[in-house]
MIDOSE-1310 file (N, C-alpha, C; in nm, 2 decimals, decimal comma, always signed):
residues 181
xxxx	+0,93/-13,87/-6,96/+1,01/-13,76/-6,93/+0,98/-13,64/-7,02; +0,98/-13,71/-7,14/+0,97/-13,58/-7,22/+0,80/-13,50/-7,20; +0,71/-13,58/-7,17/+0,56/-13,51/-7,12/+0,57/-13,46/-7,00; +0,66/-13,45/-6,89/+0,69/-13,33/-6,80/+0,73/-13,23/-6,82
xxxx	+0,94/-13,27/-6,95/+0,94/-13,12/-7,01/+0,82/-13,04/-7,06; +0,75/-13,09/-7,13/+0,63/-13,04/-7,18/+0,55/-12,96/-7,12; +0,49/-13,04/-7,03/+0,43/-12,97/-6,92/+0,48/-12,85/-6,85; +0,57/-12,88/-6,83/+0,61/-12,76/-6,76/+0,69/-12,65/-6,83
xxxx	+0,73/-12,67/-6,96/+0,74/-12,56/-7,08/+0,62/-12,51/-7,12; +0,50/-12,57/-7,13/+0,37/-12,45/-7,12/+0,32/-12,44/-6,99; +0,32/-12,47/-6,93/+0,25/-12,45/-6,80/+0,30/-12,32/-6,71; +0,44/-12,29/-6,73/+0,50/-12,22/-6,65/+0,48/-12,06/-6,77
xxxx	+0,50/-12,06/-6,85/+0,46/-11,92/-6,95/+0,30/-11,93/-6,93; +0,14/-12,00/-6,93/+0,09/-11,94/-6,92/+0,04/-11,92/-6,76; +0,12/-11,96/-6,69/+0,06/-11,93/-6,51/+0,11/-11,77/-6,52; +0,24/-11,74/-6,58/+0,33/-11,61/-6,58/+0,23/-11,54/-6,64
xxxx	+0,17/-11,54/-6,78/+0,07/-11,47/-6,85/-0,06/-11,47/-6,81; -0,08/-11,58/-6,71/-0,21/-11,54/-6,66/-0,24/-11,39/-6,54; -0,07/-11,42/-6,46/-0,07/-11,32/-6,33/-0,05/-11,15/-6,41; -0,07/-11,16/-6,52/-0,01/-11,00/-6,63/+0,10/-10,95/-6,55
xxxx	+0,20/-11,05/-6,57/+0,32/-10,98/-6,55/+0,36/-11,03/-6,68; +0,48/-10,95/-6,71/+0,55/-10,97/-6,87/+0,72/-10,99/-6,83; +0,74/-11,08/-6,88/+0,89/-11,17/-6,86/+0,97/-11,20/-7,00; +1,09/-11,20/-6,98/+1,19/-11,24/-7,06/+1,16/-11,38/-7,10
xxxx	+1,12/-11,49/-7,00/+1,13/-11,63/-7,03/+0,99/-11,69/-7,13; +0,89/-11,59/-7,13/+0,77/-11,62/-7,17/+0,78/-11,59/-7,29; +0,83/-11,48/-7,31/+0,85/-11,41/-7,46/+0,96/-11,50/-7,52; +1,03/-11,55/-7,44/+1,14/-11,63/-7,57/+1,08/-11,75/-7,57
xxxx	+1,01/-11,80/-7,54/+0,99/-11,97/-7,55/+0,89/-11,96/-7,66; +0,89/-12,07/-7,77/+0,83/-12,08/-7,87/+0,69/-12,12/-7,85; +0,63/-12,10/-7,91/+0,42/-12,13/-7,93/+0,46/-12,25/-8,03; +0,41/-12,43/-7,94/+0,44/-12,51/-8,03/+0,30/-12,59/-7,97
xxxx	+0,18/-12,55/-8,09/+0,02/-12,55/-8,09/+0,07/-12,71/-8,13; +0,10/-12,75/-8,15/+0,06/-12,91/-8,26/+0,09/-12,99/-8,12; +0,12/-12,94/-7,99/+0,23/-13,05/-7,92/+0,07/-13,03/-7,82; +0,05/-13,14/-7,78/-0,10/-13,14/-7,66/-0,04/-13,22/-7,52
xxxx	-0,11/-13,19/-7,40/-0,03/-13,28/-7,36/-0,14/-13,43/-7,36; -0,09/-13,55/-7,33/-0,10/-13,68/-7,32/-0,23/-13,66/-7,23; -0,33/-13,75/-7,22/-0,46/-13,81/-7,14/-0,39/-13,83/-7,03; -0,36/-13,79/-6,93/-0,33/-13,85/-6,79/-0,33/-13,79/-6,68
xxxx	-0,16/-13,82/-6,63/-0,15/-13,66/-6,50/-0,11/-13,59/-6,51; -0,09/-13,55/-6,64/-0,02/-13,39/-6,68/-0,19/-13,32/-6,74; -0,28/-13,37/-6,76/-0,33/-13,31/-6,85/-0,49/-13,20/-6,75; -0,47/-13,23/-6,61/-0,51/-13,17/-6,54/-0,44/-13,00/-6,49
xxxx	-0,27/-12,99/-6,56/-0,21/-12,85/-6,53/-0,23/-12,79/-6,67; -0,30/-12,88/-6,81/-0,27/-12,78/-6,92/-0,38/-12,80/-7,01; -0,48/-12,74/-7,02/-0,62/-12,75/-7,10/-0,59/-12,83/-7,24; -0,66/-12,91/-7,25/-0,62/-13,01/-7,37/-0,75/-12,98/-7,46
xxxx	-0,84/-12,86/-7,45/-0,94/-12,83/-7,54/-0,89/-12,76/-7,61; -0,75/-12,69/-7,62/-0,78/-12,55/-7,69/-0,78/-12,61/-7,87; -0,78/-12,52/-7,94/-0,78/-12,55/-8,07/-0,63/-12,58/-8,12; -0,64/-12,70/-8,18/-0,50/-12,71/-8,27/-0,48/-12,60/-8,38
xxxx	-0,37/-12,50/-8,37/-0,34/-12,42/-8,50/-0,27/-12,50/-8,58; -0,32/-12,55/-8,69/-0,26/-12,56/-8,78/-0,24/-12,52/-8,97; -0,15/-12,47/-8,99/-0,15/-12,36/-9,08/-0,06/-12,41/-9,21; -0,19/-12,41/-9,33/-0,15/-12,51/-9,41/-0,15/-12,43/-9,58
xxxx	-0,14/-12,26/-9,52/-0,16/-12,19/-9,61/-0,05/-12,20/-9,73; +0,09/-12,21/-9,65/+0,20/-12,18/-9,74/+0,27/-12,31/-9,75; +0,39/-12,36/-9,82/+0,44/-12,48/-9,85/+0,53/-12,47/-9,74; +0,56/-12,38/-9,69/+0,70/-12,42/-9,60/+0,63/-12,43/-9,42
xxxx	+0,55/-12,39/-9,39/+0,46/-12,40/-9,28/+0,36/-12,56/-9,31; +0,37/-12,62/-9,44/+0,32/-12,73/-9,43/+0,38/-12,86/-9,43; +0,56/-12,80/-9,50/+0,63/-12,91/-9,48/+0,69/-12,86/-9,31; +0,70/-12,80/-9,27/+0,74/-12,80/-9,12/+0,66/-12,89/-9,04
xxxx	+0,50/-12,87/-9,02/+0,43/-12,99/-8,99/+0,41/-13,09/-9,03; +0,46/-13,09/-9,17/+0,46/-13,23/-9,21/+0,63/-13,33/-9,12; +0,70/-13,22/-9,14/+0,85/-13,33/-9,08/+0,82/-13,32/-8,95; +0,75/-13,23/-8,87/+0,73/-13,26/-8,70/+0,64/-13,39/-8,70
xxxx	+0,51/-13,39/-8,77/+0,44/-13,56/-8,72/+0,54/-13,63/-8,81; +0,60/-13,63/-8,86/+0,63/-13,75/-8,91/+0,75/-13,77/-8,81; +0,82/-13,71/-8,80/+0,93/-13,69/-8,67/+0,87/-13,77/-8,53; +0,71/-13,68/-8,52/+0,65/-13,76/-8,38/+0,60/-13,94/-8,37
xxxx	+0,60/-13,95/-8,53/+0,58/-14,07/-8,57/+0,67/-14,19/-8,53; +0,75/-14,16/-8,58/+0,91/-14,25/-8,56/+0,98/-14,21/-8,44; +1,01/-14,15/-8,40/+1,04/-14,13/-8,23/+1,01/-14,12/-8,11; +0,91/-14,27/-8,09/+0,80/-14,22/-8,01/+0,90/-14,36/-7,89
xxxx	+0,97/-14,45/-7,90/+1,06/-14,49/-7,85/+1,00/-14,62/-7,80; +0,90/-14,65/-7,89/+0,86/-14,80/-7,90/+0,86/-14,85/-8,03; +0,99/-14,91/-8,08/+1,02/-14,97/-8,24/+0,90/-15,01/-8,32; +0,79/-15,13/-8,25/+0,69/-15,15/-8,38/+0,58/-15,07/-8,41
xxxx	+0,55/-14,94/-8,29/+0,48/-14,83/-8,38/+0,59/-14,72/-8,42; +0,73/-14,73/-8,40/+0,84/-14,61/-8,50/+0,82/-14,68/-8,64; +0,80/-14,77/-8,68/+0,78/-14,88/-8,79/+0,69/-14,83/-8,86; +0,60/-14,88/-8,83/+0,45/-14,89/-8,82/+0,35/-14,75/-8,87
xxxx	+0,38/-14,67/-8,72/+0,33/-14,55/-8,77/+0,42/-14,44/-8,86; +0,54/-14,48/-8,79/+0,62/-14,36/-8,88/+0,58/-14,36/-9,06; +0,61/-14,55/-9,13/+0,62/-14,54/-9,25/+0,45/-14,47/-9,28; +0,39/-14,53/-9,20/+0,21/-14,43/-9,25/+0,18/-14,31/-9,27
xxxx	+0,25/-14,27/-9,16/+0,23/-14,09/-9,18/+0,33/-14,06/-9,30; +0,44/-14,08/-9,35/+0,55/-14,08/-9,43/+0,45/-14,08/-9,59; +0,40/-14,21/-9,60/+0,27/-14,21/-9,69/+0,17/-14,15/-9,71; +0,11/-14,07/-9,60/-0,01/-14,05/-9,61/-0,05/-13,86/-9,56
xxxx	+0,09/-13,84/-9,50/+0,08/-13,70/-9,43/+0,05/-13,57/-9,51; +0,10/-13,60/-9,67/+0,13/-13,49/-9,75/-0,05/-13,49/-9,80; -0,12/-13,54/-9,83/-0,25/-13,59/-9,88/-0,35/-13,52/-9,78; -0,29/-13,50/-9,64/-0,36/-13,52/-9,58/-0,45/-13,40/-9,54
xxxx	-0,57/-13,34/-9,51/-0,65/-13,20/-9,49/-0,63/-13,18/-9,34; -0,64/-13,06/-9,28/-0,64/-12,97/-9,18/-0,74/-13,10/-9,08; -0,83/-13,17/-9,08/-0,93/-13,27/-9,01/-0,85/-13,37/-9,00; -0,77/-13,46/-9,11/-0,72/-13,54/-9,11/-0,54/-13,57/-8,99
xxxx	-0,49/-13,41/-9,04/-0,40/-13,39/-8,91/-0,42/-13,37/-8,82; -0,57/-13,34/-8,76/-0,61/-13,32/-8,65/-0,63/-13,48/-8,62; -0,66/-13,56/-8,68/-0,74/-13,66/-8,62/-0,59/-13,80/-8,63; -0,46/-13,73/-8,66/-0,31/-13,77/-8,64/-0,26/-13,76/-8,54
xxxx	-0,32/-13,63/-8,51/-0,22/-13,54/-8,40/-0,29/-13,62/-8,24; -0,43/-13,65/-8,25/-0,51/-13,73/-8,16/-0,44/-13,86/-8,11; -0,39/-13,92/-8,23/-0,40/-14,08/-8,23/-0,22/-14,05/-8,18; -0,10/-13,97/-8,27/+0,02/-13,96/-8,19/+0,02/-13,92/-8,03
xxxx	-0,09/-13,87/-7,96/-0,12/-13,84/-7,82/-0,15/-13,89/-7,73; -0,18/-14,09/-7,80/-0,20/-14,18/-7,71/-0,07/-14,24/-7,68; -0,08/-14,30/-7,55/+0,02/-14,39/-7,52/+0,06/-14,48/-7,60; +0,18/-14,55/-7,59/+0,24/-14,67/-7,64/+0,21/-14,73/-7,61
xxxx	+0,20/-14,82/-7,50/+0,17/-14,95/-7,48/-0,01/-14,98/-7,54; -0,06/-14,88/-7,50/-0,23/-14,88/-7,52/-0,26/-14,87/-7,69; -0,18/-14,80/-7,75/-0,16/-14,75/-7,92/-0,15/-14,90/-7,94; -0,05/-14,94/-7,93/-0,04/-15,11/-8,01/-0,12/-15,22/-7,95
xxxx	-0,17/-15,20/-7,83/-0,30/-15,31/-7,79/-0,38/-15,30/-7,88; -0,42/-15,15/-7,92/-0,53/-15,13/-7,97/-0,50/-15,18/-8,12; -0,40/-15,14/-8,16/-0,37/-15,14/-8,33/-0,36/-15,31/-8,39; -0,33/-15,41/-8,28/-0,25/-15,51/-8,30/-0,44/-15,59/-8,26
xxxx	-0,48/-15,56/-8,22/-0,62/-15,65/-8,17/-0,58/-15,71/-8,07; -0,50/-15,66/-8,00/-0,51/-15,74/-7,80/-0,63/-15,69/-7,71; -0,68/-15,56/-7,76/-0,78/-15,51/-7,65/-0,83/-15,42/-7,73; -0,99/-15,37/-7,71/-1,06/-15,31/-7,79/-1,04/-15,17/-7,76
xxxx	-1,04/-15,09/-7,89/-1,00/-14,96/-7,83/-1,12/-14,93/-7,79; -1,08/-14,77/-7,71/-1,26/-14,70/-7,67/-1,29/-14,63/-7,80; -1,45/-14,63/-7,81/-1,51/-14,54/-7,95/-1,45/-14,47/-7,97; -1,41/-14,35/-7,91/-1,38/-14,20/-7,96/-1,21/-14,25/-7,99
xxxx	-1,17/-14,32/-8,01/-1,05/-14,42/-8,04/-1,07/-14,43/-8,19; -1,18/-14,55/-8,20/-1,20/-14,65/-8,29/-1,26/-14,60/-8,40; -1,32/-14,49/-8,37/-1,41/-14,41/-8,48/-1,31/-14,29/-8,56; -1,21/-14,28/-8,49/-1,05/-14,21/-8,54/-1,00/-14,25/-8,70
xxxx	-1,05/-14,14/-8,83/-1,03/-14,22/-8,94/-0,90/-14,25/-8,94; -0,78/-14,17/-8,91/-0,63/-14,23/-8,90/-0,60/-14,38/-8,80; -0,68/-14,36/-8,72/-0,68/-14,50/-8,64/-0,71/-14,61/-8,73; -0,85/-14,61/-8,78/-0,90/-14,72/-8,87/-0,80/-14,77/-8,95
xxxx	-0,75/-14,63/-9,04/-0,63/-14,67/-9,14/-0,52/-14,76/-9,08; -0,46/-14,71/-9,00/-0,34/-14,78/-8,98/-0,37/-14,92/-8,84; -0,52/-14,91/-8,80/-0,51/-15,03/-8,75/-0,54/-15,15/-8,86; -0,62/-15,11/-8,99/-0,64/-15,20/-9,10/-0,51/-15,21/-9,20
xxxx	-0,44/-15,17/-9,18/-0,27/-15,16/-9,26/-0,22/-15,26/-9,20; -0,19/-15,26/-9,00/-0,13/-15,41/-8,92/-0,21/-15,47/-8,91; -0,34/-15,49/-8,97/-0,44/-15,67/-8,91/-0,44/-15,68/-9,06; -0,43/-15,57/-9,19/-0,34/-15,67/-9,28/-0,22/-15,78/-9,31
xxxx	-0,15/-15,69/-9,22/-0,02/-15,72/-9,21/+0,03/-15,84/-9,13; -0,05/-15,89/-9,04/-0,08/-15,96/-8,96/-0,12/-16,07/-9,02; -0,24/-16,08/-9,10/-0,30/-16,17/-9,19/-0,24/-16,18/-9,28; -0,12/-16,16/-9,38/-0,05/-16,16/-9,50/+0,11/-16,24/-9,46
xxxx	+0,16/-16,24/-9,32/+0,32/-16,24/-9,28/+0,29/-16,33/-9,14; +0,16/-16,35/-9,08/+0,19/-16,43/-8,97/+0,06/-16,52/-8,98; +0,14/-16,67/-8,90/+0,03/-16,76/-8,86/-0,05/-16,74/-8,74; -0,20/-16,72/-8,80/-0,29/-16,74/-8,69/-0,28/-16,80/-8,56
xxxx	-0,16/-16,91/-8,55/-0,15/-16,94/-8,45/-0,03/-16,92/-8,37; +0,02/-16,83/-8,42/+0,11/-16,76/-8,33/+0,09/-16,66/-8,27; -0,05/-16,56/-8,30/-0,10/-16,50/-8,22/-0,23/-16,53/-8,10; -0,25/-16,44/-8,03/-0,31/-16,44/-7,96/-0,45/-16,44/-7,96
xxxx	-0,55/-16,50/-7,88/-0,70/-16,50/-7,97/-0,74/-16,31/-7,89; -0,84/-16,26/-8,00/-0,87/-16,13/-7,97/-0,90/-16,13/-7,81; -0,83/-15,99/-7,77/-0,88/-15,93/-7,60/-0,78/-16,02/-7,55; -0,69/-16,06/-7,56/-0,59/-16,18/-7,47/-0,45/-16,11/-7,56
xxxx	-0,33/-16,11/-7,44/-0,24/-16,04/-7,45/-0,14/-16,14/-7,52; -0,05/-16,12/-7,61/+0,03/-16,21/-7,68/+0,15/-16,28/-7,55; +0,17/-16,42/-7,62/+0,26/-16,43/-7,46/+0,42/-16,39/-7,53; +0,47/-16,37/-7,40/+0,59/-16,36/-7,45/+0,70/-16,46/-7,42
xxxx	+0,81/-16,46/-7,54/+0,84/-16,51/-7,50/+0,89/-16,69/-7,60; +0,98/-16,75/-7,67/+0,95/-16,84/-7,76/+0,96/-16,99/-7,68; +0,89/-17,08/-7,75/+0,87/-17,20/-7,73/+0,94/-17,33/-7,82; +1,04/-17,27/-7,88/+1,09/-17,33/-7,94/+1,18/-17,48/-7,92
xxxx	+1,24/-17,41/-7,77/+1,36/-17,51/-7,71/+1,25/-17,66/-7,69; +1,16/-17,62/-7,62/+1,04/-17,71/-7,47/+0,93/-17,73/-7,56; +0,94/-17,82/-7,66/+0,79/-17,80/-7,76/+0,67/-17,88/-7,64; +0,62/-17,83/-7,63/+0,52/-17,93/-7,55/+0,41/-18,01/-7,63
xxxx	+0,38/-18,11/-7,61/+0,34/-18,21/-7,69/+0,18/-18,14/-7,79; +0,14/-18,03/-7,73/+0,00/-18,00/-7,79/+0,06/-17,81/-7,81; +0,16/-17,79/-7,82/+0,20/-17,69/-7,89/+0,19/-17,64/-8,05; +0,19/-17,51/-8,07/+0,14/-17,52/-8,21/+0,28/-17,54/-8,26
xxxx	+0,27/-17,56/-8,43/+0,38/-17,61/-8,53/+0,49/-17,48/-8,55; +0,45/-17,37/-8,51/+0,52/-17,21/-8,51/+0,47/-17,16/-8,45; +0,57/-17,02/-8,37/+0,54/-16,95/-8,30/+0,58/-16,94/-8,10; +0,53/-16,83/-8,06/+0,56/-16,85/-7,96/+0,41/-16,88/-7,85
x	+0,35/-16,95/-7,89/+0,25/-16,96/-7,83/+0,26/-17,14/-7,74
């Protein structure tokens, strides 16, 4: 829902500014460069090439983008990347160069369900994904995380979707010792 608002909060000011007419509604609606829209079916009404502005001259235009991704981070309305990504950016946002927000603002623009296949090792991301230095980071943060707090055999072997779902009640005789597998 909210990538429709979107869509159609820029889409409608620049169709208005393309025809040069000049409107009340164009002029009051805010220029928010950091917001792209999503890879899909919105992204054929609103050019997803233009340049990210982001403006890192002064401290108060850097803590603004710093609490919007970090904001985009944690309210993305799937709990284990609000977790996950939020505390990363939280860590790592203030450090980060004009390239490095760009290559944030990329990885906050993928889907949910596809973000955590990718991050978690259920399915390979695509290159222009994988080669994402904020991706690397925080997909090598959860396959630590993964290897430090869980048994290998309660996950899923790579490219194969975790099951859902626990096995606790019904042990079946060649089930593992933990887990829901």
């Amino acid at each position: 829902m909210a990538n429709l608002r979107r869509a159609i909060l820029f889409t409608i000011p620049r169709i208005l500014n393309s025809s040069n007419r000049t409107s009340i509604a164009t002029s009051t609606l805010p220029s928010h460069n950091i917001y792209r829209p999503l890879t899909g079916s919105f992204s054929r009404f609103i050019s997803s090439n233009e340049a990210i502005n982001i403006d890192l001259s002064n401290e108060e235009s850097k803590r603004r983008l710093c609490n919007r991704l970090i904001y985009r981070s944690k309210q993305r309305g799937y709990l284990e990347l609000d977790l996950v990504l939020g505390k990363w950016v939280e860590e790592h946002v203030q450090s980060m160069d004009e390239n490095g927000i760009k290559s944030l603002v990329n990885v906050l623009d993928l889907e949910n369900p596809d973000l955590w296949k990718w991050l978690t090792g259920q399915e390979q991301p695509p290159d222009a994904i994988s080669t994402n230095p904020v991706f690397s980071a925080v997909r090598e943060k959860v396959m630590n995380n993964l290897d430090k707090h869980a048994s290998p055999d309660t996950r899923a072997v790579p490219g194969k979707p975790w099951v859902r779902g626990w096995d606790d009640i019904k042990r079946a005789r060649d089930a593992p010792i933990a887990g829901n597998q």
